[in-house]
DRENKOLKOL-149930 format. One record per residue (C-alpha): z negated, x negated, y negated; residue in one letter. Coordinates in steps of 0.1 Angstrom, whole numbers, plus 5000, padded with zeros to 4 digits. Layout:
<recs>
ZXYA/...
</recs>
This chain:
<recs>
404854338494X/402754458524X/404354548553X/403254818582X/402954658615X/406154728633X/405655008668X/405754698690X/402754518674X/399654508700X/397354608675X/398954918667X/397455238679X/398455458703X/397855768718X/396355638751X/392455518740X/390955728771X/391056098753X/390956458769X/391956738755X/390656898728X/389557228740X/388157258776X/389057538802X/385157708802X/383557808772X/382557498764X/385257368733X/386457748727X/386457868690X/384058098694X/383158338664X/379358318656X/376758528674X/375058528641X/377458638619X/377059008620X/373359018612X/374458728581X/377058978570X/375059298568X/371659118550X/369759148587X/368758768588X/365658688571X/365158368556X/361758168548X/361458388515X/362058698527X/359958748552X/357759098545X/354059088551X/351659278543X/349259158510X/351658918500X/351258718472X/353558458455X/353158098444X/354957878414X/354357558413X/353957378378X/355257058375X/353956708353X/356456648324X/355456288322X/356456008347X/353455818350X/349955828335X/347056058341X/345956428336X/343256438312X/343056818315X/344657138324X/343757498307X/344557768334X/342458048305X/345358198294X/347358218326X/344258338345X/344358648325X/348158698326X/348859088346X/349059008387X/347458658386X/345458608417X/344458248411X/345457938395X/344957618413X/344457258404X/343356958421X/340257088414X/340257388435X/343157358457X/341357208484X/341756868503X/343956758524X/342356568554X/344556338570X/348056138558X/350256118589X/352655808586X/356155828580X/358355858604X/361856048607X/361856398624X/363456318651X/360356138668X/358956508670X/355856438657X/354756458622X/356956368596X/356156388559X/358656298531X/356356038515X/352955988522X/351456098490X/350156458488X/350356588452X/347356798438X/344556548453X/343556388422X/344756338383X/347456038390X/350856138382X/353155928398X/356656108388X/358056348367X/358056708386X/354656598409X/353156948413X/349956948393X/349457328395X/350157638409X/349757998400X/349558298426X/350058658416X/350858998433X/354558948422X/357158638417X/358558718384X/354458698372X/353458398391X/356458218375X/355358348339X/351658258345X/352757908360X/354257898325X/351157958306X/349257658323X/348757358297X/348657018310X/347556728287X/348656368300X/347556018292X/351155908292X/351655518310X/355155308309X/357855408339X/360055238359X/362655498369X/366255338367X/367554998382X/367954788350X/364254878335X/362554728376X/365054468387X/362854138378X/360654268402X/362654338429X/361654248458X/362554188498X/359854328527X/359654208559X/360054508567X/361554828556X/361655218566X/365655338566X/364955628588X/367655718619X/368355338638X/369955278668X/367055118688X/367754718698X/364554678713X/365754378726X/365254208695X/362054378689X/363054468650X/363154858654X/360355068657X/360655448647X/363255328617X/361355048603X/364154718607X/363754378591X/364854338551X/366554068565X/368754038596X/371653768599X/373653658632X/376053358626X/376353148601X/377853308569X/377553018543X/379952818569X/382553148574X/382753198537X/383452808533X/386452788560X/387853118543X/390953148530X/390553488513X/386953578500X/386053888480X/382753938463X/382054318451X/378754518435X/378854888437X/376655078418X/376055418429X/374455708412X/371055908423X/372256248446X/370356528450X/370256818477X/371457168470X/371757428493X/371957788487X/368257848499X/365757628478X/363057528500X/360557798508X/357657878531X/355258198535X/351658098551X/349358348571X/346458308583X/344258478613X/341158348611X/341657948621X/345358008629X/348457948606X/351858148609X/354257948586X/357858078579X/359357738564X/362957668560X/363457308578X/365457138602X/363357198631X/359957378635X/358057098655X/357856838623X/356557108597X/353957208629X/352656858635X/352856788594X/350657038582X/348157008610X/347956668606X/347256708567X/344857028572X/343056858599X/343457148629X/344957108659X/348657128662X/348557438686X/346357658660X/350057618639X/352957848645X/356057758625X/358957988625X/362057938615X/364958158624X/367658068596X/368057768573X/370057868541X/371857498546X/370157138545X/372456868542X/368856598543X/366456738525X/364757028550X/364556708578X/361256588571X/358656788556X/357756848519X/354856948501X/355557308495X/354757428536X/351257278527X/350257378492X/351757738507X/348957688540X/346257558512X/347357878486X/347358158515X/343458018529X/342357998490X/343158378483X/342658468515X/345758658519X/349758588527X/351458358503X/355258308498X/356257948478X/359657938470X/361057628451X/363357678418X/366457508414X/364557288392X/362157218413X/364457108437X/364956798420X/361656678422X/360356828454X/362356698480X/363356398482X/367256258471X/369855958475X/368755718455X/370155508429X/371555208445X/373554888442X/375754728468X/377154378464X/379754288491X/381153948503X/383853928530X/386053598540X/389353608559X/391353328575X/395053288567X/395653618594X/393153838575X/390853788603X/386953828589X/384853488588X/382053628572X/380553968559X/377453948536X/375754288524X/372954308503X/371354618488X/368954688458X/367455028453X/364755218438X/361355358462X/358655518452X/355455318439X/353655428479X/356655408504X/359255138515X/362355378521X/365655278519X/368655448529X/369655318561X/373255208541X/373554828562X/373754938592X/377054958604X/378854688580X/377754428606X/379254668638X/382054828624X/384754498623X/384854188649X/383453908631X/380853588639X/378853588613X/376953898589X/373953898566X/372654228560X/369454238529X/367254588514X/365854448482X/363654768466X/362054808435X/359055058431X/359955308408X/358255658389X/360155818414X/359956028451X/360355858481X/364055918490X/364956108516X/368256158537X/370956288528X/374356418545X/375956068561X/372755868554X/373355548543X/376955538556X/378255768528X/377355418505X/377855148529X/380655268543X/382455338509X/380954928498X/382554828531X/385754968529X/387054928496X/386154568499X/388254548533X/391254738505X/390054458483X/390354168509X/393854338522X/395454298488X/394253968480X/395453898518X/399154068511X/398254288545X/398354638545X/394954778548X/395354978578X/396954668594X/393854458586X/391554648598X/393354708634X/393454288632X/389954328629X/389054608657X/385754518676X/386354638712X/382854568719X/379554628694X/379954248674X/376054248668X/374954278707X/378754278725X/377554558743X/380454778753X/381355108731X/379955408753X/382955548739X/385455478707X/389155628703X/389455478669X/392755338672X/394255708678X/392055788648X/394355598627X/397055668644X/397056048636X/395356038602X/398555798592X/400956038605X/399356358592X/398956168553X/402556008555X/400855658554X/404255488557X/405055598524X/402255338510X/404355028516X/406555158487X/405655148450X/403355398436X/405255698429X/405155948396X/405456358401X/405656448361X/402956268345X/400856218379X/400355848394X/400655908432X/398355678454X/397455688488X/393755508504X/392255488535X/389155378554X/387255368586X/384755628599X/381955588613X/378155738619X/375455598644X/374655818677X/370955918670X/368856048700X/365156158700X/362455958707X/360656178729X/361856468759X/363456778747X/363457108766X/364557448771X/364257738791X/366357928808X/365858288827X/368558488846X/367458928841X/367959128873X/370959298853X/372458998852X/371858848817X/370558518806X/368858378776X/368158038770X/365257948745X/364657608728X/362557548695X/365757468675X/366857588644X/370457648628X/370557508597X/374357668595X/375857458617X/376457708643X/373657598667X/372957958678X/377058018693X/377257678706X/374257668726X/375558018742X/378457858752X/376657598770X/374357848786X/377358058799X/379157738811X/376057588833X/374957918847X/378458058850X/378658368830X/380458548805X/379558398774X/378758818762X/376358848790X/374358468773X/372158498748X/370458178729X/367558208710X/365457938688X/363857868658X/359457888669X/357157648679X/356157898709X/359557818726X/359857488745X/359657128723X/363057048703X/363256758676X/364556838644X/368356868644X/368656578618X/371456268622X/374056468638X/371856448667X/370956828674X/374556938690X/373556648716X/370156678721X/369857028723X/373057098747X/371456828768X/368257048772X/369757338774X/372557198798X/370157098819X/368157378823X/370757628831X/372457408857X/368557358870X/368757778870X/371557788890X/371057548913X/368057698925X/369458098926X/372457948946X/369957758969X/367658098971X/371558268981X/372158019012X/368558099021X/368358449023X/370058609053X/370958909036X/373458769011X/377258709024X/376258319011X/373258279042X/374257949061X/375757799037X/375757449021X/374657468983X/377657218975X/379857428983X/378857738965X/380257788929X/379658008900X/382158178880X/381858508859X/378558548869X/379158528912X/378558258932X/381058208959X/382357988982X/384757728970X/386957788999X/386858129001X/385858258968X/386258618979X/383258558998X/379858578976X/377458758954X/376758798918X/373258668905X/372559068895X/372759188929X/370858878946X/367958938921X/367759268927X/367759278966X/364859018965X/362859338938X/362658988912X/362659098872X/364258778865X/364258418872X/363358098846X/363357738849X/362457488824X/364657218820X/363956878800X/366256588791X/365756238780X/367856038761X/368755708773X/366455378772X/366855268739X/367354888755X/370455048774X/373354868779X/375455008755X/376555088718X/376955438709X/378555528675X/381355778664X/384355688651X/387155818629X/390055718601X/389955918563X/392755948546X/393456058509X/396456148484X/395356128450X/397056198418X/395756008385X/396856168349X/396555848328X/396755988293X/393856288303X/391956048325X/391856308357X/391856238391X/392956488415X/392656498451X/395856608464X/395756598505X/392956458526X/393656358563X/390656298589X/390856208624X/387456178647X/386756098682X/383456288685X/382456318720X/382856668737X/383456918714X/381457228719X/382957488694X/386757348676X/386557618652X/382957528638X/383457138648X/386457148622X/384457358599X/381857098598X/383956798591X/385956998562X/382557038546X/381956628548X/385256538541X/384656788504X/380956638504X/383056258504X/384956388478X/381956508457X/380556188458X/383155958447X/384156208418X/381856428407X/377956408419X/375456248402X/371956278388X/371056108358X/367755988343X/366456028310X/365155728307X/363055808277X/361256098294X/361755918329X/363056268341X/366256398356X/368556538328X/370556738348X/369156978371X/371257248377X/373957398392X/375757398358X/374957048349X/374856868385X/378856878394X/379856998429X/383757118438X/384157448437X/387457618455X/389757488428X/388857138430X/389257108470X/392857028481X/394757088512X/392556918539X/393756838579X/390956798603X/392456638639X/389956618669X/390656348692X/388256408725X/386856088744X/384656128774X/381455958772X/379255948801X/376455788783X/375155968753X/374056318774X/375156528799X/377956678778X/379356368762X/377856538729X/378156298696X/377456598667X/380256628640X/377256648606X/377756308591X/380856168601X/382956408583X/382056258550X/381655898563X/384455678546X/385855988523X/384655858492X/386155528500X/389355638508X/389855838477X/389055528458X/391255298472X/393655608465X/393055568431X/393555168429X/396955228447X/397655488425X/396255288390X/396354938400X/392354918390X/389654898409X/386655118404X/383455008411X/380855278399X/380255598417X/381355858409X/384255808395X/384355998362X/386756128335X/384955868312X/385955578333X/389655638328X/390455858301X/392155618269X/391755328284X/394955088280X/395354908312X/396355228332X/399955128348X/402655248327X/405555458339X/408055138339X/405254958360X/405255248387X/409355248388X/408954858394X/407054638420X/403654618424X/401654378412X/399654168436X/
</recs>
């Protein structure tokens, strides 16, 4: 029977891992309703396809029904002389493309295409969906019905497009593109996401042989796909040689540099715009085809064009999680402490890119251990490069990871909570470079009180004809930072208002409110009298907001222009003899509610409105830039939190339902609670999407996805989410920014779907090893614990 470790044991945790409060005393922290609600609410916020332009016409794309082979022709006759149609374009009369820019995530701020094909170049068809066509016409509802009068003719050729049919020919690169990586530069194996297939420290074949406990697990993992609300769109001007693009993305600098870089014109001749992003989640982060074939449509016809993607479409236009399997060895000595870990990953690429979700990553940071072998094997596939998608990487490697440690706990006799605390890494294991910040071990601490984790050390209990099991697992997500300068700029108006502008945009995640909170708390001021704006390539350089990395980036930026602001109006205050401030030292001048005043006297001062205006100056702007640290700095920065999960399993129906959910995170500085704990809700439902209900699957004898819609492609609706307690544990880190920043996106859902499986082995006594977790997988099957089973002990 495991045992909790008593209160006294060292490895417990307690409430004392270097936390602040939750909520700060300036605006910074406060739950601040968003600034962009009202103009959501009443249908004033216009989104990529919505935006009303004079002339404008309206694209479909038409996509190849075959996974691989050749077009041998298309006949456009009929759809040419469908009512509205404007053109029809092929590869033929599309225009070319003229450059390929490499691929590279978004957050370098340069371009960054999803793959580094461009579809519509030539008569190779590659994967099932590859645009191959598109028809323009006056109105969407006839572009779509001439898009569907275009007949394609194939020369059909055999496709790889699931694991089983490509895994002979597997193979391991030297190197391989997972996207968002700490930098160890150190080591010289990271360069804009590219690491080796191969990395090792230690020697594992010697910890697995002095083990007393080993496990060895595969995890298979189904294909995920993106869904937000808003299907990717864009709607492409032109004026003479200059493009205005309206794209839904992550960030308006990638789709800029992108579609220069593939039309061949300088970056500065290319406005993108991008006020509102109907969500993301991954698949708006680096840029697809559609902003393109919408620039390459608008110059063809010589007129505005609006391309919106259909639901469909979205399943072959933009990327996805790909299929993937995870095989997991871990050794433990007699004390449960880890000898070895080994982590190895196969997954499918497209036939042109080496992407692989960066899933590895953490398994060799997360535990204290000597020895780890981490190896991406890929098979080239009839499919998209993959993309990113919420938690990327983690959301697998994580759930791999942890229900091996449940795995390794049982075969140990520990409890799993206990076994991991015997296996806490105060420093980073792969470089033992200190933590910039952690608070894991209160992370556990309150998830186990808030799910009742004591209860777990009894047998599994019944309520009716419900098995009752509780899981757990670790969170974590790696602290991205750009590669390159952000900035922002802020200006002070003579009445005594401020806006701050930065080329950000809010994908949903509240960008817009938080970043007025920072503006009011460096320059001072009531957060009514702040206004933040974003979203255009005219406003000062921001990366895309992509690996939880924007709430840090961008407060940095914007941080440090408005303390740059009020620095220099305090120091213009000291120097002017006509304000009550003349003579006095800048440091000892402070700003609240919009007056600076002396700290020892604060009646004594002025408001920034009446200095301004007494000097006849409109307003006053500085420009502010931040960079992150050196990549080679000495430190490890990663966020960390505990997931906890109550399921309840009907064994004669075969359901699975998520009862309660506890999450705990140590995030950094929080800059909103209210839309911090929004966030992580959505990841912690996201987790339990993925290890119930999501999944794509492939035809395999059409080599196309089977399932692509909202009806058929199984997300939780209201019904199917359960009671859910988010708990925000504060650390102060004085490394990752200005603000202590560490974004809540990912690590929500990070270890979710790992703690609701090991729910359902507690709960069942079997261990599931196929994501998701289905109905099929359960329902009749014989070995499900019986009711005398539950009342008894459990079986070890």
């Amino acid at each position: 029977m495991s045992t909790m470790p008593a209160a006294s044991d060292s490895t417990m945790p307690t409430a004392s891992d270097s936390t602040t409060p939750a909520v700060s005393a300036g605006p910074i922290g406060r739950p601040l309703d968003r600034v962009d609600g009202p103009v959501k609410v009443i249908g004033a916020a216009h989104y990529a396809a919505e935006i009303p332009l004079p002339g404008l016409a309206h694209a479909v794309l038409v996509g190849a029904r075959i996974a691989h082979g050749r077009i041998t022709a298309i006949d456009i006759s009929e759809a040419e002389r469908a009512i509205g149609v404007i053109a029809v374009l092929t590869h033929d009369t599309i225009g070319k493309i003229v450059g390929q820019p490499p691929l590279v995530p978004s957050l370098e701020g340069t371009a960054a295409p999803g793959e580094t094909f461009f579809p519509m170049q030539g008569d190779r068809v590659h994967y099932a969906g590859q645009h191959v066509a598109m028809a323009v016409a006056d109105t969407y509802v006839r572009a779509l019905h001439a898009s569907r009068l275009v007949r394609v003719e194939y020369a059909e050729e055999p496709a790889v497009t699931v694991i089983d049919q490509g895994r002979d020919a597997a193979y391991e690169l030297e190197t391989v593109f997972v996207g968002f990586v700490p930098g160890r530069s150190e080591r010289g194996d990271v360069s804009a996401g590219f690491v080796p297939g191969r990395s090792e420290r230690g020697d594992v074949s010697a910890g697995l042989a002095r083990a007393a406990a080993i496990v060895e697990s595969t995890y298979s993992f189904a294909a995920n796909h993106h869904n937000p609300i808003e299907t990717h769109a864009a709607t492409a001007s032109w004026e003479d040689d200059r493009l205005t693009l309206y794209d839904t993305t992550h960030g308006v600098t990638a789709p800029q540099h992108t579609v220069a870089a593939l039309l061949g014109i300088p970056h500065s001749r290319v406005r993108v715009i991008s006020h509102y992003t109907g969500g993301s989640f991954g698949c708006k982060g680096q840029v697809w085809h559609h902003a393109t074939l919408a620039a390459l449509a608008a110059r063809a016809v010589g007129r505005p064009v609006r391309l919106a993607v259909t639901r469909e479409q979205m399943f072959s236009s933009c990327g996805h999680r790909e299929e993937q399997e995870h095989r997991v060895t871990l050794g433990a000595d007699d004390q449960g402490r880890l000898t070895a870990v080994r982590h190895h990953k196969l997954s499918l690429t497209s036939p042109f890119d080496d992407f692989a979700e960066p899933s590895l990553e953490l398994s060799g940071k997360l535990y204290a251990c000597p020895a780890f072998e981490r190896v991406y094997r890929l098979i080239h596939a009839n499919t998209m490069t993959p993309t990113f998608t919420r938690c990327a990487g983690v959301a697998t490697g994580l759930l791999s990871l942890e229900c091996a440690m449940d795995e390794l706990a049982e075969r140990a006799g520990i409890d799993p909570l206990q076994l991991r605390l015997r296996n806490y890494a105060e420093t980073d294991p792969e470089t033992g470079r200190p933590w910039s910040s952690k608070g894991l071990r209160e992370c556990y601490q309150r998830g186990a009180e808030r799910i009742g984790w004591h209860r777990r050390a009894d047998p599994p209990q019944r309520d009716g004809p419900w098995l009752i099991g509780l899981g757990m697992a670790t969170a974590a997500y790696p602290v991205f930072e750009p590669y390159n300068p952000v900035r922002a700029r802020a200006r002070i108006h003579a009445d005594g208002t401020a806006v701050v502008q930065a080329a950000v945009t809010d994908i949903g995640t509240g960008a817009l409110t938080s970043m007025t909170q920072v503006t009011a708390e460096a320059l001072g001021l009531p957060v009514d009298l702040c206004r933040f704006t974003g979203g255009d390539t005219d406003l000062p350089h921001v990366a895309s907001a992509v690996g939880s990395a924007g709430a840090g980036m961008v407060s940095a930026a914007v941080h440090t222009a408005g303390t740059a602001l009020r620095d220099q109006l305090i120091a213009q205050a000291v120097a002017d003899p006509g304000s009550p401030l003349y003579g006095a030292h800048v440091k000892d001048v402070v700003v609240r509610d919009g007056r600076m005043r002396l700290r020892s006297a604060p009646e004594t001062g002025e408001s920034y409105a009446a200095l301004l205006q007494r000097n006849l100056l409109p307003d006053v702007e500085v420009t502010g830039a931040w960079g992150p640290p050196p990549r080679d700095a000495p430190w490890a920065m990663v966020t960390f939190g505990a997931q906890f999960a109550e399921v309840g399993v009907d064994p004669e129906l075969g359901l699975i339902r998520v009862r309660r959910m506890a999450g705990a995170f140590a995030p950094g500085r929080i800059l909103n609670a209210e839309m911090a704990r929004s966030q992580l809700m959505g990841g912690m439902i996201w987790g339990q999407s993925q290890a119930l209900l999501e999944a794509t699957h492939m035809d395999t004898a059409t080599g196309r996805w089977a399932n692509t819609s909202l009806a058929e492609y199984l997300v939780p609706v209201n019904a199917d989410v359960p009671d859910i307690d988010v708990d925000l544990i504060e650390v102060e880190d004085a490394v990752v920014n200005p603000l202590g920043v560490k974004g809540v996106g990912e690590i929500g859902q990070a270890g979710v779907a790992a703690a609701i499986a090991n729910a359902v082995h507690h709960a069942t006594g079997r261990r599931f090893r196929k994501m998701p977790i289905t109905i099929e997988d359960l329902v009749g099957v014989a070995w499900l614990r019986a009711p005398e089973e539950v009342a008894g002990t459990r079986p070890r």
